[in-house]
C-alpha positions in Angstrom: -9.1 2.7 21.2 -10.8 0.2 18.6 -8.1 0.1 15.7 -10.3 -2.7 13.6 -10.7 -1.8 9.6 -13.9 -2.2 7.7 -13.7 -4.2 4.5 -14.0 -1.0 2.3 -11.0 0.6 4.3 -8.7 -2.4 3.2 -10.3 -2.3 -0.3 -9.6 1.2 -0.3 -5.7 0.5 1.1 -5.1 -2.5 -1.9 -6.2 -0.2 -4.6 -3.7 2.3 -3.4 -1.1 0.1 -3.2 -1.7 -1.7 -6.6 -2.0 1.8 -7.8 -5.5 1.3 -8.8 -6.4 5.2 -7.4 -5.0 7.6 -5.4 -5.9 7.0 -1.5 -7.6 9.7 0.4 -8.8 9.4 3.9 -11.6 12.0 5.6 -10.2 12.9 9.3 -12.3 11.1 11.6 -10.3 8.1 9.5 -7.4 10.0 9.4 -7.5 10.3 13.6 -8.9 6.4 14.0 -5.4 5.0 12.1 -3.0 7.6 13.8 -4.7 6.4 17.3 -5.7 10.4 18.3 -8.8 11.8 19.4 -11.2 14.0 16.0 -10.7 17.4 18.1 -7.2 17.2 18.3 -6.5 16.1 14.1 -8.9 18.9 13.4 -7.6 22.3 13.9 -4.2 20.2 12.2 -6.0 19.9 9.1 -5.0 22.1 6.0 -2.2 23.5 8.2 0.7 21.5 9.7 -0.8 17.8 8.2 -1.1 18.5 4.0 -5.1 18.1 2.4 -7.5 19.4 0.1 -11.1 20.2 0.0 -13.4 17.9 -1.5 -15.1 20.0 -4.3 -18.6 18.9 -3.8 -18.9 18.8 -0.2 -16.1 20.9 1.3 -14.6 18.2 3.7 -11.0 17.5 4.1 -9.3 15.1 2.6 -6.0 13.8 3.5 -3.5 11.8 1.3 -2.5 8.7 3.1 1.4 9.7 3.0 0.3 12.5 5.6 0.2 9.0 8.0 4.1 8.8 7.7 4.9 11.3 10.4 2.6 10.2 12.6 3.3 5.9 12.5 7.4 7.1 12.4 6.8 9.0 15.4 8.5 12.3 13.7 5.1 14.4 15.2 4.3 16.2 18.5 1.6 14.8 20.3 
């Protein structure tokens, strides 16, 4: 699996942790930094890992302390 970044996904980390704005990640972003496969984060998604719809468009978002479990390895795979 390809684990590289673009350069808005590391602007988008440094203004989180400057506290510039709150960090959200979509789930195919989401799945791509926990290292698991779209169709597996899915179903997940408003249940057992913690997000919101976007109002506009309807798509999940996830806060990035959902990644904690998953990078701790305190998560089923």
């Amino acid at each position: 699996m390809n684990h590289r970044i673009t350069n808005r996904e590391l602007l988008d980390l440094v203004e989180a942790a400057t506290g510039t704005r709150k960090l959200v990640l979509k789930v195919p972003e989401f799945a791509r930094l926990v290292g698991r496969d779209y169709d597996e984060i899915l179903p997940r998604v408003g249940r057992d890992i913690p997000a919101e719809r976007d109002g506009d468009r309807g798509n999940w978002r996830i806060p990035i302390q959902a990644l904690r479990p998953f990078l701790t390895g305190r998560t089923a795979a």
